[in-house]
N, C-alpha and C positions, 0 to 999 in steps of 0.2 A: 529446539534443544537437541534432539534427535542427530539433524543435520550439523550445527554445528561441533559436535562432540567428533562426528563422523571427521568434520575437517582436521582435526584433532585440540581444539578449544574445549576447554576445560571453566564450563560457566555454569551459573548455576542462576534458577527462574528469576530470580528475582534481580540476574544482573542485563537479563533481556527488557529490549522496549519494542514493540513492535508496533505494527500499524491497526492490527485491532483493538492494542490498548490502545490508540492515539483517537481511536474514530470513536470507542464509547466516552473515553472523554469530551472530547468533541460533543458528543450528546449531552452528556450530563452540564459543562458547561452550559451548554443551550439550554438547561430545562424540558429538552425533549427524554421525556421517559419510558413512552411506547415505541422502540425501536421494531424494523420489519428487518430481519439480518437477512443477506445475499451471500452468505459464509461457509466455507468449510465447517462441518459439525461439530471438528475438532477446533475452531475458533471460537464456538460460541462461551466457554467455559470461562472467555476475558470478557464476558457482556453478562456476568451473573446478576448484577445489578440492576440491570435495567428489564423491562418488562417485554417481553420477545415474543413475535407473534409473524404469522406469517412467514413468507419465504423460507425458509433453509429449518425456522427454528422448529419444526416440527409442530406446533401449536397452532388454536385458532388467531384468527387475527379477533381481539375484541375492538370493533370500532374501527376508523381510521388510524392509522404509527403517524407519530408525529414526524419520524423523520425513515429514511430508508438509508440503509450501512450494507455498501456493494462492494466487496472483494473479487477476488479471484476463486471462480466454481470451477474453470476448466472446462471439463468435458460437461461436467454437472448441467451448464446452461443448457435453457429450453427455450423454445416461444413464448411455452405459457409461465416461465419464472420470469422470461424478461417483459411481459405484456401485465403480469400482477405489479411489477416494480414499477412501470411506467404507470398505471393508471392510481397507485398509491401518488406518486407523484404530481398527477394532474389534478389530484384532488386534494391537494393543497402539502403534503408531507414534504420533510426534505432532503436533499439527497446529500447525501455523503459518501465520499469515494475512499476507499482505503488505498488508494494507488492510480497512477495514469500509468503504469509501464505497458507498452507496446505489446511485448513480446519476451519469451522467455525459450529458452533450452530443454528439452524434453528426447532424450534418449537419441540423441543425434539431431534433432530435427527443432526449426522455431515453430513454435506455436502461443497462436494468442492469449495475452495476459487479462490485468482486466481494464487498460485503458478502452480499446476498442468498444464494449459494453459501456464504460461510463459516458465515455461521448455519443454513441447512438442514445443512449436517454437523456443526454442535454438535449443532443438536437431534435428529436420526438418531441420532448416535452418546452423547450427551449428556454429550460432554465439550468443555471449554472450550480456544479457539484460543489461542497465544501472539500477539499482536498485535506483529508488526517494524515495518511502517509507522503511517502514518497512522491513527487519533489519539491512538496511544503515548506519554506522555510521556517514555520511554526514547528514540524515533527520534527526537523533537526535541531529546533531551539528546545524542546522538550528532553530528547536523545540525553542530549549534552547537561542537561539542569539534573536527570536521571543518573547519571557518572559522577553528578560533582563539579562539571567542566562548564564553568559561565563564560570562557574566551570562545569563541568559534574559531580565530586566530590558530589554535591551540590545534585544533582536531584535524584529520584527516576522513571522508569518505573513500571506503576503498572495496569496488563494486566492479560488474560489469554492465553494468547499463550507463549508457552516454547520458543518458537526458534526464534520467531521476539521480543515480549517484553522483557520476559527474557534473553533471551540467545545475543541479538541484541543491548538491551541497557549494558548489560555488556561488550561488545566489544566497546562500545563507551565510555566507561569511567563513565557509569552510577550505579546506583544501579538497580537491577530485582525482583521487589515483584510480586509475583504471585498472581491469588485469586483464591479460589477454587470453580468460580461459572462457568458459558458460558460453555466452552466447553475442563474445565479441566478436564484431567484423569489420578489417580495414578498411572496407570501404564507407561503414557508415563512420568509423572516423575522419576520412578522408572530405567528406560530403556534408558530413554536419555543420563543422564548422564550430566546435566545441574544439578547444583546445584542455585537455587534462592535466593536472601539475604535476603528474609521475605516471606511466604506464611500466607494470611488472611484470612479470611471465602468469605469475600467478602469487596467490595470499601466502602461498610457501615462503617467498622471498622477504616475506615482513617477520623471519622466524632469525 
């Protein structure tokens, strides 16, 4: 909320969807109730519902979590967070990723998101994440049923990551504007081979 008010958006809670609401959903669909969150603390407050233990929540773990909910910690990650996640996992729990993004923008500099994390515990454990956020076509069929907006036709994504914004909402039936601020670089559009339906200077120009 914080950051987008900062953009100068004028939204209010309940007209955000994000990815940790997508991922406890994700649970609750599933029937998995004892969640182990790998979250910002300040995310846990969209997993009120569910029964939280282990990793991040501050809480014991009672038993095995039926399933494991891995975001972006940043710096937070450890060995021993990511050695707790992998062996909840191999002992049958399931994983859930709030994100595959690469990489992100940090005071100048890229640094890793929480893609990188969710694929070293595929490949450890070598079984596959349920993707809630980003570049799901399920969270942007969600996004859009949360606005009101059943076309995907209709909508546009407009981000700076190639391969969750761009590349993600046009697998969903969306449009992919890029902007050329955060933590865009020519060359990885050049390279990827993602072509975007609009590249902008920046989210200004949608004003």
């Amino acid at each position: 909320m914080q950051r987008l008010r900062g953009y100068g958006f004028e939204v209010a809670a309940e007209e955000v969807f994000t990815a940790t609401l997508a991922g406890a959903q994700v649970a609750r669909e599933a029937g998995w109730r004892r969640v182990a969150p790998f979250v910002p603390e300040a995310s846990l407050v969209d997993m009120g519902d569910l029964e939280l233990g282990g990793g991040t929540s501050g809480r014991r773990v009672d038993g095995l979590p039926d399933a494991v909910l891995v975001g972006d910690l940043g710096e937070r990650w450890s060995y021993a967070l990511l050695q707790e996640a992998f062996e909840y996992v191999m002992s049958g729990a399931a994983l859930i990723a709030l994100s595959r993004d690469r990489y992100w923008l940090r005071q100048g500099s890229l640094v890793l998101d929480a893609g990188p994390f969710v694929a070293g515990l595929e490949f450890a454990s070598g079984k596959s994440a349920i993707v809630a956020g980003k570049p799901s076509a399920a969270f942007y069929a969600k996004a859009l049923d949360s606005m009101g907006l059943g076309s995907p036709e209709t909508a546009a994504m407009v981000g700076d990551d190639l391969w969750s914004d761009v590349q993600g909402a046009q697998r969903a039936g969306l449009q992919g504007w890029l902007v050329r601020t955060g933590k865009y670089l020519q060359a990885s559009v050049t390279e990827s081979g993602i072509r975007p339906d609009r590249i902008l200077e920046s989210v200004a120009a949608l004003g």
